[in-house]
N, C-alpha and C positions, 0 to 999 in steps of 0.2 A: 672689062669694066670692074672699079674698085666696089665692094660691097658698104654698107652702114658698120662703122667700127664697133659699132654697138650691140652689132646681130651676134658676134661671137662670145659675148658673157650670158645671151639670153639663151643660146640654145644651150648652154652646160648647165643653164637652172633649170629648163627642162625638162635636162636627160638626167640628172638627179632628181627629180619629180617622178619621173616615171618607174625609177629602178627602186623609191619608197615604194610606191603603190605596189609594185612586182611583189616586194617581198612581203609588205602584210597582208599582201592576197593570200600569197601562200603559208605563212605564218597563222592565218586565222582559219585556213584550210584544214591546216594539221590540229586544232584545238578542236576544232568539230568533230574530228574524228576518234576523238578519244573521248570514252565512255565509262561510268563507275560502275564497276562489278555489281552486280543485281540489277541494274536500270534495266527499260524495258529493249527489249531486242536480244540481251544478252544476260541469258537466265544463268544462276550458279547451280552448280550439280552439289546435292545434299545427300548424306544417307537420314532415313525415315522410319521409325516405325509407326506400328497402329496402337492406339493405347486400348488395352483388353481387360477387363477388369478380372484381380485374380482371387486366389482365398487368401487370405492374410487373417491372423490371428488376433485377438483381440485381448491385449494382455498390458501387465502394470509389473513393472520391476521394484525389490524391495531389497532390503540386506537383511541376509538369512546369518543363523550361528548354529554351524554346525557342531552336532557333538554326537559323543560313542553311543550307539545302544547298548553297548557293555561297558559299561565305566565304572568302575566302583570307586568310592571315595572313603580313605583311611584314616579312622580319626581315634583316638588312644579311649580306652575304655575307663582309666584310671587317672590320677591328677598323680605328677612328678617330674623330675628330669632326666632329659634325654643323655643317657652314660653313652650309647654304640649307637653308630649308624652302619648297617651295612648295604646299600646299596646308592646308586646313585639314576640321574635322571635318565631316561635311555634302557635301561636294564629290563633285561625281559627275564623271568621271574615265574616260576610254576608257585602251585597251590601249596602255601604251609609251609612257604622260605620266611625264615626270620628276616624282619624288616630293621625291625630298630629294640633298642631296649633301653628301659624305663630303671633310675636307681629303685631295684625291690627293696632294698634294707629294711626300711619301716614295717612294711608287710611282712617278710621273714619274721622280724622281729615279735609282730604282732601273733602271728604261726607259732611258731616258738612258745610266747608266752600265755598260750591257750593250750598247746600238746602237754606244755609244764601242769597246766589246771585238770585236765583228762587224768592226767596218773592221780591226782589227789582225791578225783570222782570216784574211780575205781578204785580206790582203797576206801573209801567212804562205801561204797556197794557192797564189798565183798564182806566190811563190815556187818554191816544190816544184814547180810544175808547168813554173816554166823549169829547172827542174833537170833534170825526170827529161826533158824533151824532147831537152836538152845531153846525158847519159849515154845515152840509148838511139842518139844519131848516132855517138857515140865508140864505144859497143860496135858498132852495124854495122860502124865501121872499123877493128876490132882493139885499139882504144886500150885500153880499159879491161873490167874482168874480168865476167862475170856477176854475183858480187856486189857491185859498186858499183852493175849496175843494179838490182838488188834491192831495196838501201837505199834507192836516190831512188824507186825505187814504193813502198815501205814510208814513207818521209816524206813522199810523196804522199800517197797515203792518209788517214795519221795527220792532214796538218793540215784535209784535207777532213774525215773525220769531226766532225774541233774544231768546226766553222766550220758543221757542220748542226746536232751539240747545241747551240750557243749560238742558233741559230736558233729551235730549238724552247722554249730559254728564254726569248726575248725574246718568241715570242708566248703563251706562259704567261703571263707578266708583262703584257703588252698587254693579255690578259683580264680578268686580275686589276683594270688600271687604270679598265674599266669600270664594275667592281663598284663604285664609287665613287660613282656616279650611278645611284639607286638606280629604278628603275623601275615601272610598274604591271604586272602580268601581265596581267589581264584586267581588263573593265568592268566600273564599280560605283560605289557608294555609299562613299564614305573614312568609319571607323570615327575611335574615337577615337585622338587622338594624344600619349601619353603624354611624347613627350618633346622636346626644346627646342636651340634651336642652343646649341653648344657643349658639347652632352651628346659625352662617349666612350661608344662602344656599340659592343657586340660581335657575332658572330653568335647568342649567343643573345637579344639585346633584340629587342624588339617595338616595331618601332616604328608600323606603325598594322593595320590591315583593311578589305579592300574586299569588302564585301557587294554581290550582285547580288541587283537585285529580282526577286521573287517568291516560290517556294514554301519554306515554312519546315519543320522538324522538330521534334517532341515528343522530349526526353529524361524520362521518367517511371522512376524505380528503384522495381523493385515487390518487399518483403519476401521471403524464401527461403521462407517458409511459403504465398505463395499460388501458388508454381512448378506444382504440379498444374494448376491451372486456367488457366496461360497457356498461347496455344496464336494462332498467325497469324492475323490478320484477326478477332480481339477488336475492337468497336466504343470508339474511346475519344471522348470528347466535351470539347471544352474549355469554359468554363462561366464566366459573368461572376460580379459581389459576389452577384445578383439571381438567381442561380440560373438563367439561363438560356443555353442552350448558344448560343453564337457560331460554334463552326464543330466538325465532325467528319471522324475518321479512322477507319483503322484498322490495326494496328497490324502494322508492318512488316519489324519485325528484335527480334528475342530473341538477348541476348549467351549465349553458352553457360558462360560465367565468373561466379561467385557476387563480388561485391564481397568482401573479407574486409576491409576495414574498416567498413561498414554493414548486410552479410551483407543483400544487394539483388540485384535482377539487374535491369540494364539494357534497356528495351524502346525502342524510335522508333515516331513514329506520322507521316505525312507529312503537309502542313496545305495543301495548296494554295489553299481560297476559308476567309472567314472575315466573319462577319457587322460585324466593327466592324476597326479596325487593329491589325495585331501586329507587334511586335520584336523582332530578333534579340536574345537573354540578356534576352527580358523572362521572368519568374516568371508563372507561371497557373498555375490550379487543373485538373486534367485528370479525368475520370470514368471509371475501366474499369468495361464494362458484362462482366461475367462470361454472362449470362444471363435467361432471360424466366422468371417461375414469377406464377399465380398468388396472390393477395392483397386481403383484403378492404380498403376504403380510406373513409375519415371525413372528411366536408368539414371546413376547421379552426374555421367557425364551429359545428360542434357540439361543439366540445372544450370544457370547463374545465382552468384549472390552480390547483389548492387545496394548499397546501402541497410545493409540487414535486409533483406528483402528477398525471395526467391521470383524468379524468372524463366519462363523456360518457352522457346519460339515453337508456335505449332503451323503446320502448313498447310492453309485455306487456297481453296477453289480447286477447278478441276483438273485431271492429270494434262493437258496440252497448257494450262496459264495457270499457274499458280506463285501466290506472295507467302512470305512468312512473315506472322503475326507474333508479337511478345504478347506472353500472359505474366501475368503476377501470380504466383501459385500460394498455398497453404499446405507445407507438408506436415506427414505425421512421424513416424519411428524408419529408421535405414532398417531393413531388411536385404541383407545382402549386400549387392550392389544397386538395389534400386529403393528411393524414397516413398512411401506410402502419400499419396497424394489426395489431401483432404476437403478440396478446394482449388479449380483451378483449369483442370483437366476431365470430359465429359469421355464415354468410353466410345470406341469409333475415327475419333481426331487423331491426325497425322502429329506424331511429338518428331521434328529436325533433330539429333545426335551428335551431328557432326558437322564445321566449318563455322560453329557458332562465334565467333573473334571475328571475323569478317562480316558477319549478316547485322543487316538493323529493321527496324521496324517496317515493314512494307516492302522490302526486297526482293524480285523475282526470284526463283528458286525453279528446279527442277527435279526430279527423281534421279540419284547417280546410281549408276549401272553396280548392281550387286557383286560384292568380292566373294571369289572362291579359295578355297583352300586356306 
């Protein structure tokens, strides 16, 4: 028996019906079964620690200027120009080496024409003094009266006295003539030398400094406002780009005078060893440590920074169900590798470390099994 010519278009619509259904059965099978990392059922393994609060220092960084405790500074004693130089920048240099010289001429000349005036005193003297030899045998013999001998010991006298002051001018002058040939005081190191033969320079030019090696000084000027809290034997640390201290002091003179031009007060701090080299008027960063206190602290790799903003996930509830929480933090100074946390972080709270790029607000989390070695 023939069938309805019609049944055979309807069961192919169907059996295409049926083999849709088939597949978004199992098409909407497989979407179910996939889950976002932290959802619940399928916790992420995090490392964690405990946030502990530690001693952290209590300190304000400033720019120090370091310079020599032995420095002397060379400045010509005499007004002229400079005829020899003999040394240059660099030169290390003992006690009493000629430095530089000064045209003496004028002064020679002025020597000269006072040693000329001495010989004319002494003949002026020796005078008077056959004088009054002649007048005192005349008055033993009646000849002449007391006071003619009076007068020859009175211009006796007179040309001796001439004849010592000009002595004492000539070695005034003599002195002076020295100052011309300019000398080292002490050992050391010749600074720079600013100026050039044929310079006229007075006593107040500079013309160079000699630095003795070794121990140096911290000039730090610390604001009026932090005067409370200065106080002798403050530790101050000087500190490279790298944050790390190269050498420490502490701190050894407090000016008792306020700056009134930068309303500062001047502190020293003594430097004697020093982990890399330092220079006399070199700039460094110097650290007064005010103080130790308490403070809980954040390694930096648990930090985020999202729009200027610090960030860092801590992880709430108990060890069998626990989410991770963002905070918004307030840090202070990097010590180390970890941020001084000023705000943010309570001491006790679990701070997450690690797998933070996958984690979001509210994500399950678990304890990952501790690495060794």
């Amino acid at each position: 028996m023939n069938g309805d010519p019609r049944a055979a278009p309807l069961k192919l619509i169907l059996l295409s019906l049926s083999l849709c259904l088939a597949i978004s059965t199992l098409g909407c099978g497989t979407k179910q079964s996939a889950k976002p990392a932290g959802a619940a059922g399928q916790a992420m393994p995090v490392q964690m620690v405990v946030a502990e609060p530690q001693n952290v220092n209590d300190t304000t960084e400033y720019v120090a200027t370091l310079k020599s405790r032995h420095s002397t500074t060379i400045s010509p004693q005499v007004d002229g120009q400079i005829t020899h130089i003999n040394l240059r920048s660099g030169d290390r240099v003992a006690a009493g080496t000629l430095l530089m010289v000064i045209d003496p001429l004028k002064q020679q000349a002025t020597v000269g024409s006072q040693e000329a005036s001495r010989a004319s005193k002494e003949a002026n003297l020796r005078y008077a003094s056959q004088q009054l030899e002649r007048v005192k045998k005349l008055y033993a013999a009646g000849v002449v009266s007391k006071q003619d001998l009076d007068q020859a010991q009175t211009a006796y006298d007179a040309a001796n006295a001439d004849l010592r002051a000009l002595d004492a001018q000539v070695r005034e002058q003599q002195v002076q003539l020295q100052y011309f040939h300019v000398k080292a005081l002490t050992a050391g190191i010749i600074g720079d030398v600013p100026v050039h033969v044929g310079d006229r320079v007075t006593p107040t030019t500079v013309l160079t400094t000699i630095d003795q090696p070794g121990d140096l000084e911290a000039y730090v000027d610390v604001p009026v406002e932090k005067s409370p809290q200065l106080s002798m034997g403050n530790l101050v640390e000087i500190i490279d780009a790298q944050n790390n201290v190269v050498a420490e002091s502490r701190i050894t003179f407090i000016s008792p005078q306020v700056n009134d031009q930068t309303q500062t007060i001047l502190v020293k701090a003594r430097i004697s060893q020093s982990k890399v080299p330092l220079r006399t008027a070199q700039f460094a960063r110097a650290r007064v440590v005010w103080g130790t206190r308490k403070q809980v602290v954040i390694p930096v790799l648990a930090v985020s920074r999202i729009n200027g903003q610090f960030f860092a996930f801590i992880a709430e509830g108990n060890p069998n169900q626990m989410v991770a929480k963002q905070r918004r933090l307030q840090l202070g100074e990097l010590i180390g590798n970890n941020y001084v946390v000023l705000q943010g972080i309570n001491p006790g709270e679990k701070i997450i470390t690690s797998g933070l790029q996958f984690l979001a607000d509210g994500a399950t989390i678990m304890a990952a099994p501790q690495q060794h070695g």
